[in-house]
C-alpha positions in Angstrom: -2.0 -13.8 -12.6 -3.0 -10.6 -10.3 -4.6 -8.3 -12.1 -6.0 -6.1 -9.1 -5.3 -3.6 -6.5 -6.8 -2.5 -3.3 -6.4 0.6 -1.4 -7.6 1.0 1.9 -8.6 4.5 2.0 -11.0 5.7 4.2 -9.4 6.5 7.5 -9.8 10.0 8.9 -6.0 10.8 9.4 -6.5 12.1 12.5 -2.4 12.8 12.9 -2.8 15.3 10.3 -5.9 17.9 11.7 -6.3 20.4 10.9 -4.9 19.5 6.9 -6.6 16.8 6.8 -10.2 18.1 8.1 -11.3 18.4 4.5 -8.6 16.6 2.4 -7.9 13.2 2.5 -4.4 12.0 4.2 -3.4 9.6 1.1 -3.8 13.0 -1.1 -1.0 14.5 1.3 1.8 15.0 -1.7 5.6 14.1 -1.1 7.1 16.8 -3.2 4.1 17.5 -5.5 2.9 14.5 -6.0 -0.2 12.8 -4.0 1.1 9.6 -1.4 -1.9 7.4 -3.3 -0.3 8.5 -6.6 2.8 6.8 -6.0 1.1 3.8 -4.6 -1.2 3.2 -7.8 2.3 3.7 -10.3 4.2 0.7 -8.3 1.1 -1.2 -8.9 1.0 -0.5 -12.3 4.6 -1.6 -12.5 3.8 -4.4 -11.3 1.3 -5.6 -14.1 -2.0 -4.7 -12.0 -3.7 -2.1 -13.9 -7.4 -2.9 -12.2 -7.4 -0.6 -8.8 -9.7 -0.3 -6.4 -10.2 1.9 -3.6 -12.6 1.9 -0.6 -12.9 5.4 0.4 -15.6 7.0 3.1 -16.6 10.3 3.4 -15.1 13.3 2.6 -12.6 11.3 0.3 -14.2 12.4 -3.4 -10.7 14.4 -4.0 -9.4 11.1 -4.7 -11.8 10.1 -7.5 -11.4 13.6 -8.8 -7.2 12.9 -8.9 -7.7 9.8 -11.2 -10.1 11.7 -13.6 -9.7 14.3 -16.6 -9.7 17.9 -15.2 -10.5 19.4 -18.9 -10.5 23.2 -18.0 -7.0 22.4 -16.0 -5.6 20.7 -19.1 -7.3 23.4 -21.6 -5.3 26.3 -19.2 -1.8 24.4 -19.7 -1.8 23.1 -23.0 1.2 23.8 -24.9 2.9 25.0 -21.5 6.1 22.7 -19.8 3.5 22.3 -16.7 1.9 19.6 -19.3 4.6 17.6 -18.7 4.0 17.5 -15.0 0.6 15.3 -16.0 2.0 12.5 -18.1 2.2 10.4 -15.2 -1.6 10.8 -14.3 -2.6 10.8 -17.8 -0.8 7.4 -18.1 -3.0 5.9 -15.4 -6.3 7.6 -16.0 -5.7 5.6 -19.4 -4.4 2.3 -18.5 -6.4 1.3 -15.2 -9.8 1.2 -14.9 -10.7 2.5 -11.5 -13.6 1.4 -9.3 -14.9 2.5 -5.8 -16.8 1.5 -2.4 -17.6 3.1 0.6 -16.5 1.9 4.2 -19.4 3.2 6.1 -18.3 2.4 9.6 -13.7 2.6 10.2 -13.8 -1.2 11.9 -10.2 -2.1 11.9 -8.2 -2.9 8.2 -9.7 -6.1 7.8 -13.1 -4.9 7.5 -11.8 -2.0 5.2 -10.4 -4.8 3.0 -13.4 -7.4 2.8 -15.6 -4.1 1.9 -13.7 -3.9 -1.1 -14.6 -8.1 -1.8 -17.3 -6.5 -4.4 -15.0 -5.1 -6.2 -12.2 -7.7 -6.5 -14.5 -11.0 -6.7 -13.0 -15.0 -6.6 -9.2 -14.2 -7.3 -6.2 -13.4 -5.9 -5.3 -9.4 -5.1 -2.9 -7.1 -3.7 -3.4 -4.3 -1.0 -1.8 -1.2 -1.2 -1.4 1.0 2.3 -0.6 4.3 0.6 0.8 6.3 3.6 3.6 3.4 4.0 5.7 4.9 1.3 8.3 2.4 0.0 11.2 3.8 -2.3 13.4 1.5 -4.4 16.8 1.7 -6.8 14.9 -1.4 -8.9 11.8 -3.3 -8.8 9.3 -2.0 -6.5 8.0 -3.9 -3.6 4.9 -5.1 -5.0 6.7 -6.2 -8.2 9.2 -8.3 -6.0 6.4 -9.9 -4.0 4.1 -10.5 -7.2 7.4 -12.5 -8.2 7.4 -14.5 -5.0 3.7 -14.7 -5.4 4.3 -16.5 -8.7 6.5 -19.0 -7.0 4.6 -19.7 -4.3 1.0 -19.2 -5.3 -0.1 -17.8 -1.7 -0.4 -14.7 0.4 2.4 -12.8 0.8 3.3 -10.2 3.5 5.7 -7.3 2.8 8.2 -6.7 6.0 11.0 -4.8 7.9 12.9 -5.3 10.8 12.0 -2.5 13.5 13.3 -2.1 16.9 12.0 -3.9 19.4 10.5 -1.6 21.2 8.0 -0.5 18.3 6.5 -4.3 18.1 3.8 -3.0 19.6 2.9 -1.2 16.5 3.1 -3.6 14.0 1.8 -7.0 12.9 4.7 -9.3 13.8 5.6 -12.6 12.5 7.4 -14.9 13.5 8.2 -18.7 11.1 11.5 -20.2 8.8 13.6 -18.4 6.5 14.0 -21.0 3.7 15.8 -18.5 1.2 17.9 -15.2 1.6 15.1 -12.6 2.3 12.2 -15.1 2.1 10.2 -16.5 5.2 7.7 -19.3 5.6 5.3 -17.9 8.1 4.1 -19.8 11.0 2.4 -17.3 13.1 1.7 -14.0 13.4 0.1 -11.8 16.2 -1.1 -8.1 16.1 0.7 -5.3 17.9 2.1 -7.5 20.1 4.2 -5.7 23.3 7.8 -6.3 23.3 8.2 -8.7 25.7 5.9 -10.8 23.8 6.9 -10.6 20.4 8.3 -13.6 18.6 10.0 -11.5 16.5 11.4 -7.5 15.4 10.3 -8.6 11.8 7.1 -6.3 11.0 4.5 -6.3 8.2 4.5 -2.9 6.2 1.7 -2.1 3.9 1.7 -4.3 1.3 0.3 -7.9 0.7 -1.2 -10.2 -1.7 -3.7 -12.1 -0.4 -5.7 -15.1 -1.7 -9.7 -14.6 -2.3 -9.9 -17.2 0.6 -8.9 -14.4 3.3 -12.8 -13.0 2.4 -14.6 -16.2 3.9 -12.0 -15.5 7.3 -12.6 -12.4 7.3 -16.2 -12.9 7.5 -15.6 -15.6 10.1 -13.6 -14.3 12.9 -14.1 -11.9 15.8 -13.3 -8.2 16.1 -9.1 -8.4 17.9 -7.1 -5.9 18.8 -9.1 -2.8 19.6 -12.2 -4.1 19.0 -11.7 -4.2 15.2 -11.3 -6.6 12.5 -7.6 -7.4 11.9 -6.2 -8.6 8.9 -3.4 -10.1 10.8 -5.6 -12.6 12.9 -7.3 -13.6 8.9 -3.6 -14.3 8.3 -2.4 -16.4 10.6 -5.0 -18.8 10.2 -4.0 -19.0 6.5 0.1 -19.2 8.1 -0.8 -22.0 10.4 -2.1 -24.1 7.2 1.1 -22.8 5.6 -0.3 -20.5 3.2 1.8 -17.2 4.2 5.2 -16.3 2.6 7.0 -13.3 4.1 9.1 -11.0 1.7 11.9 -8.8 3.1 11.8 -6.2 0.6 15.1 -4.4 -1.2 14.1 -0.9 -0.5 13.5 1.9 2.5 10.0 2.3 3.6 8.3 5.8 5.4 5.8 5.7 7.6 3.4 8.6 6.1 0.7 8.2 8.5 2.7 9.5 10.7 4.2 13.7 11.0 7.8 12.7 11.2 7.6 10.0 8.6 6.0 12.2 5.9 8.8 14.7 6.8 11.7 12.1 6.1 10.0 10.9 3.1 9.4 14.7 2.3 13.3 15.6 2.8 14.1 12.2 1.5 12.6 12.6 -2.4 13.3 16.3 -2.4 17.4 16.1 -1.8 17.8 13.0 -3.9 16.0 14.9 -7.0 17.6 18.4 -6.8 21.0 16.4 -5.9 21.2 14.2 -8.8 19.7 17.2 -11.1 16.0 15.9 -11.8 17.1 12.5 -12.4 15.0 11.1 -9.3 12.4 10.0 -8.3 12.1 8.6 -11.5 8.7 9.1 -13.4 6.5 6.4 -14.1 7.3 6.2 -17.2 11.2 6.2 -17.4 10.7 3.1 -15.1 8.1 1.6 -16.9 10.9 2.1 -20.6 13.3 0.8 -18.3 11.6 -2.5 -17.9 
């Protein structure tokens, strides 16, 4: 059973200066809520309720988000604004929130075997909040925690992209052996286009098996210099421990301007268009369920 759920969080968001001089990117909210709230309520529906989050500095905005703001709640009590915090109030009471700091940015594997002291010996998921994933039914982690369940290894979320973005991504590359569902072979990172095995790119979610720590801690700095989750993975894929997931759903890139301006549009039209009925709030999906 996964109980937890890691969030990388301690990039600089560079794309964003001068907004994000003093606030931290996965605060940056789609409509009015923050990018890292979202990610924590598709955990949660999921069934992982332990999150934790490896932050640097300049990110305490984010501990304050997940925390009681009394003299906030004192100003709008009795007020419809309440309403606006049931979702946070839900979370602040069901998960149990823990932190770390990343002291030096050395690539996302490094961010997530920081965060081994808060997860320990079992297995986990990671959460990339700026890719923003929107779904009609389960969300992506809750499809891959199924597949997870099945297959009792580490599982990659991914999309097809064009080509000519490989370069961008984590690409892999192995056998479909269901509708949407891929045994993974290999993977490589950012590969160029002419040497990508694939267009089939990892987005910002996995689950990964406590055994990815001990790789982590074993292999040299890739791409860039940094630690890449993607080389931990394809060891694991080449001893047959990596399913791929093609996720039901459409997926933003936040980290990037135009991204976080289609998400932006994208949640804005679809609530005022089908009068307040969407996004849905955590907790119609959670009574849905």
């Amino acid at each position: 059973m996964i109980r937890k759920c890691l969030f990388p969080a301690a990039g600089y968001g560079t794309r964003f200066l001068p907004a994000t001089k003093a606030m931290p990117k996965e605060m940056l909210p789609i409509v009015n809520k923050p990018l890292i709230q979202y990610g924590v309520e598709e955990a949660v529906a999921a069934g992982l309720s332990q999150i934790a989050i490896v932050t640097g500095r300049g990110k305490r905005a984010i501990e304050d988000h997940f925390d009681i703001n009394y003299e906030l709640e004192h100003q709008i009590s009795g007020s419809d604004k309440e309403l606006l915090l049931e979702d946070i109030r839900y979370l602040i009471e069901q998960c149990v929130f823990s932190y770390t700091r990343q002291t030096e940015m050395k690539g996302l594997g490094h961010a997530i075997l920081t965060g081994q002291s808060l997860i320990g010996p079992e297995p986990f998921a990671v959460v990339l909040a700026d890719d923003f994933c929107v779904t009609s039914g389960d969300g992506v982690l809750a499809q891959m925690v199924a597949l997870y369940e099945q297959h009792q290894c580490s599982i990659v979320a991914i999309e097809e992209v064009p080509r000519a973005q490989t370069a961008s991504y984590g690409i892999v590359c192995g056998e479909e052996i269901k509708p949407g569902v891929i045994k993974v072979a290999s993977m490589v990172e950012k590969p160029e286009p002419e040497e990508a095995p694939s267009n089939l790119a990892i987005i910002g979610r996995y689950i990964l098996t406590p055994d990815i720590f001990d790789i982590l801690e074993s292999i040299p700095p890739g791409r860039n210099g940094e630690i890449q989750i993607t080389d931990a993975l394809d060891i694991q894929a080449q001893q047959g421990k990596v399913v791929a997931c093609h996720f039901k759903g459409l997926r933003f890139d936040c980290g990037q301007i135009e991204g976080f301006v289609d998400a932006t549009q994208h949640v804005y039209k679809a609530y005022y268009e089908q009068g307040g009925n969407y996004p849905l709030s955590l907790m119609e999906k959670l009574s849905s369920h």
